[in-house]
C-alpha positions as CSV (number, residue, x, y, z in Angstrom):
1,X,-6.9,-7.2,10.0
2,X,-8.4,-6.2,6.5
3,X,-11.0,-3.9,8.3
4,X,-8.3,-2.3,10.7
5,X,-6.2,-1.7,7.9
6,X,-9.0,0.4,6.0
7,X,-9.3,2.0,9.6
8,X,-6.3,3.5,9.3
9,X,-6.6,5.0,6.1
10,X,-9.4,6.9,7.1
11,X,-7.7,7.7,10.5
12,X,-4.6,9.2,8.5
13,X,-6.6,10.7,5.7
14,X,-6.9,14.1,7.2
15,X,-2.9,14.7,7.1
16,X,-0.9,16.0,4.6
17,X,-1.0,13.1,2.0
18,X,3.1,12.1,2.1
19,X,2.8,12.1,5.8
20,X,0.0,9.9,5.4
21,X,1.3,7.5,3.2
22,X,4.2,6.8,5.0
23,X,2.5,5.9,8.2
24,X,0.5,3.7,5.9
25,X,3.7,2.4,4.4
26,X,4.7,2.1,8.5
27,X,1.8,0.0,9.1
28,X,2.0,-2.4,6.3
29,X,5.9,-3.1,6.8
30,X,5.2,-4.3,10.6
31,X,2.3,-6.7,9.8
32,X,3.1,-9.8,10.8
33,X,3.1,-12.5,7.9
34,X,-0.3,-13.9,9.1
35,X,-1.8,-10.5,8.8
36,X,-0.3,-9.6,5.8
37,X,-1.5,-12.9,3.8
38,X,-4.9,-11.6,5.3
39,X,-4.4,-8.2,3.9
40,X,-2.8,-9.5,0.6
41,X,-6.2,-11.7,0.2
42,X,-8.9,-8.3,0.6
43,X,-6.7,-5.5,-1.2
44,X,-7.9,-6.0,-4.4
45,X,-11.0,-4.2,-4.1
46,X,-11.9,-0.9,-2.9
47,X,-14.2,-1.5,0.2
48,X,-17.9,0.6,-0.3
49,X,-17.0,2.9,2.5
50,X,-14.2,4.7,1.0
51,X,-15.7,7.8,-1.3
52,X,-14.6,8.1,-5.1
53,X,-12.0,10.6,-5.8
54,X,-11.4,11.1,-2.2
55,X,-8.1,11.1,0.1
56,X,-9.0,7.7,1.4
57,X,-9.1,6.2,-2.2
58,X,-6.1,7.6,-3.2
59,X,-4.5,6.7,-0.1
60,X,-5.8,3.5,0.1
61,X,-4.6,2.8,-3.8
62,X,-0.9,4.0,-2.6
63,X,-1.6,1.1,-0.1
64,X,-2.0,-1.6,-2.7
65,X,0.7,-0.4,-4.2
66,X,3.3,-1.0,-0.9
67,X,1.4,-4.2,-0.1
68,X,2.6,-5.3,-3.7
69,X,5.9,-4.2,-3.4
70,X,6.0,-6.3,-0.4
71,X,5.5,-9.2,-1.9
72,X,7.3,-8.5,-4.5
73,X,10.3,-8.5,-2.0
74,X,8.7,-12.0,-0.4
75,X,9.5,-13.5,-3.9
76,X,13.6,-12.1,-3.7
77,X,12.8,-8.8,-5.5
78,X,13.7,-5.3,-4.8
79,X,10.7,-3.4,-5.0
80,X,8.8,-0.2,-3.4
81,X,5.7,2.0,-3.9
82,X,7.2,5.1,-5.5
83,X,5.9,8.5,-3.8
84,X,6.1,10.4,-7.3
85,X,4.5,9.5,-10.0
86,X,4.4,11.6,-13.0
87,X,4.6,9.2,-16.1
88,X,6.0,6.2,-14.5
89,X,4.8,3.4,-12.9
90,X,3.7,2.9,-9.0
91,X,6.2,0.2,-8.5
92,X,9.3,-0.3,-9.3
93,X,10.6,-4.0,-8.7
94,X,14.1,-5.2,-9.9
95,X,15.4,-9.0,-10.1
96,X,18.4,-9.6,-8.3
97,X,19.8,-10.8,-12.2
98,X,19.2,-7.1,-13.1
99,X,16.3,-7.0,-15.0
C-alpha cells in the first residue's frame, strides 16, 4: 500500500500543487485502517525515487503531514495538514480540553 501511495504522488505531481494535495489528502482519508497502519509504518522516510527539491518531495512531505493529522484524530484530537504555511506550523492539532 506504501508503494501505491508513493504512486500517486508521482501520478498527481504534474497538477497544480493544491489540486494535488487534496487528491492526496482524498486518498489518505479513504484508506482503510489496515492500510493506513501500513502507510503510517513507511512514511517516515523519503523513498530514493522521489528527486530533491521536486513536486513529488514536497508533495509527498504535505502527505506526512495529513497522515499525521490522521492519527492525530485516531487518538481524539482535532487535527489537519494546513495548506498555508507561512510561519506556522504544518499541523495544527487541538485537545478536546482546549489546549
Amino acid at each position: 500500500m506504501f508503494g501505491q501511495l508513493v504512486a500517486y504522488i508521482n501520478g498527481v505531481a504534474g497538477e497544480n500543487f493544491k489540486s494535488a494535495t487534496q487528491k492526496i489528502r482524498d486518498y489518505v482519508e479513504e484508506l482503510e485502517l489496515d492500510d493506513f497502519q501500513e502507510i503510517v509504518k513507511n512514511i517516515g522516510t523519503i523513498p530514493e525515487n522521489i528527486v530533491h527539491d521536486s513536486t513529488e518531495e514536497k508533495l509527498y512531505s504535505k502527505a506526512s503531514d495529513i497522515v499525521l493529522a490522521r492519527c492525530f484524530r485516531f487518538l481524539g484530537m482535532d487535527a489537519k495538514a494546513l495548506d498555508e504555511r507561512a510561519d506556522s506550523a504544518d499541523i495544527l492539532a487541538e485537545s478536546t480540553k482546549g489546549y
